[in-house]
N, C-alpha and C positions, 0 to 999 in steps of 0.2 A: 542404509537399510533397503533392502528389497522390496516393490511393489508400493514405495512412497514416492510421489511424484511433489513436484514443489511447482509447476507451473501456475501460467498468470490466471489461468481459468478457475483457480481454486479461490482466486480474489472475492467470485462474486457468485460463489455455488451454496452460498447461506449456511456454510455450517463452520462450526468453530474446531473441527478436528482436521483442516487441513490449511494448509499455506502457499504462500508466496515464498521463497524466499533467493535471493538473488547468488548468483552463482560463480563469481568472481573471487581471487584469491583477496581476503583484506574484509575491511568495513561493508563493503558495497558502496561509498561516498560516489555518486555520479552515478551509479545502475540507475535504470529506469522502468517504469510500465509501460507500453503503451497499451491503450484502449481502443477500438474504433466505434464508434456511436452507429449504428446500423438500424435504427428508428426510420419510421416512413415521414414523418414530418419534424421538425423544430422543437427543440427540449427548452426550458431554462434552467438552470443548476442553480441552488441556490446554500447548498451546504455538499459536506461529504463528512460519512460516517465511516471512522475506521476502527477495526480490531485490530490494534499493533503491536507486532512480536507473535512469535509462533502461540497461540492461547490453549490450546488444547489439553496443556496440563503443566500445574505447575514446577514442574521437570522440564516439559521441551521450553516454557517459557523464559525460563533460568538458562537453559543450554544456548538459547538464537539472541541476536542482539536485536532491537528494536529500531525503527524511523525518530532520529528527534526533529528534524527540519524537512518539511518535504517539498516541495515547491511545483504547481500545478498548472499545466500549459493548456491551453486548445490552441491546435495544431501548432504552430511556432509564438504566439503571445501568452505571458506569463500572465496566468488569471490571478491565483492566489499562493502565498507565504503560507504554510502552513508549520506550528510549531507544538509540537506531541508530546504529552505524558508516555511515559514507561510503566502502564498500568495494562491489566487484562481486559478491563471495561469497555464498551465500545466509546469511545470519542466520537461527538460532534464538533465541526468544525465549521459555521459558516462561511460563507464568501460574500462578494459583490457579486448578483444576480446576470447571470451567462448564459448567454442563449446557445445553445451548439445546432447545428444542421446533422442532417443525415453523409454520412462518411466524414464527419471530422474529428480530427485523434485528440485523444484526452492524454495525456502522459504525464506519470507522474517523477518526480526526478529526487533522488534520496543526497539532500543536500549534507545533513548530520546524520548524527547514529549514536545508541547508547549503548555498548559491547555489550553481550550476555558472554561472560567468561567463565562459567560453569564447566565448560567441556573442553577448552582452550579453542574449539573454531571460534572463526568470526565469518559465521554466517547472519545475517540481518533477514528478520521475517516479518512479513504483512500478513494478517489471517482474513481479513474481510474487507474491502470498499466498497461501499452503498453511495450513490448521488442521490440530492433530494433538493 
């Protein structure tokens, strides 16, 4: 469609009518985010909230497939396994408590996937990620 954009920025622009969604022929199994932390001092993470699957409406949500395993690094160590309902609702996700600095990349990496075969793509969507 025209004038819809799927980049990573829409991850964390608070609204539920736009997406991520990765851009590869297939599942997306292996795509990734990455983030950079651009904070003037030291964070600690201590969860992440996600909207998973395109939520906007229960049409595009039927059309995209969703994250079931997501698995989350700062910069090259694996902090936390993440493993996802196929629901619209936002999900909380604790972790073990992460401290990141200023320029360290958060990435998230799409281990599994639950198809949304409504439209025969297999496109895979993220609508929100929040750290807290």
């Amino acid at each position: 469609m025209t004038g819809i954009s799927y980049y990573v920025g829409n991850l964390m622009d608070g609204s539920s009518n736009t997406a991520w969604v990765e851009g590869v022929s297939g599942d997306g199994v292996g795509e990734y985010i990455q983030l950079i932390y651009n904070g003037t001092s030291a964070l600690t993470i201590h969860g992440v909230a996600i909207k998973n699957g395109y939520v906007k409406t229960a049409t595009s949500f039927a059309e995209n497939g969703s994250v079931r395993g997501l698995v989350m690094y700062v910069n090259t160590s694996p902090v936390a396994n993440m493993m996802l309902e196929r629901i619209r609702d936002e999900q909380v996700v604790s972790i073990s408590p992460t401290t990141i600095s200023p320029g360290d990349s958060l990435v998230f990496v799409i281990d599994s996937v639950v198809p949304g075969p409504a439209d025969g793509d297999h496109d895979t969507a993220i609508t929100e990620i929040r750290l807290f």
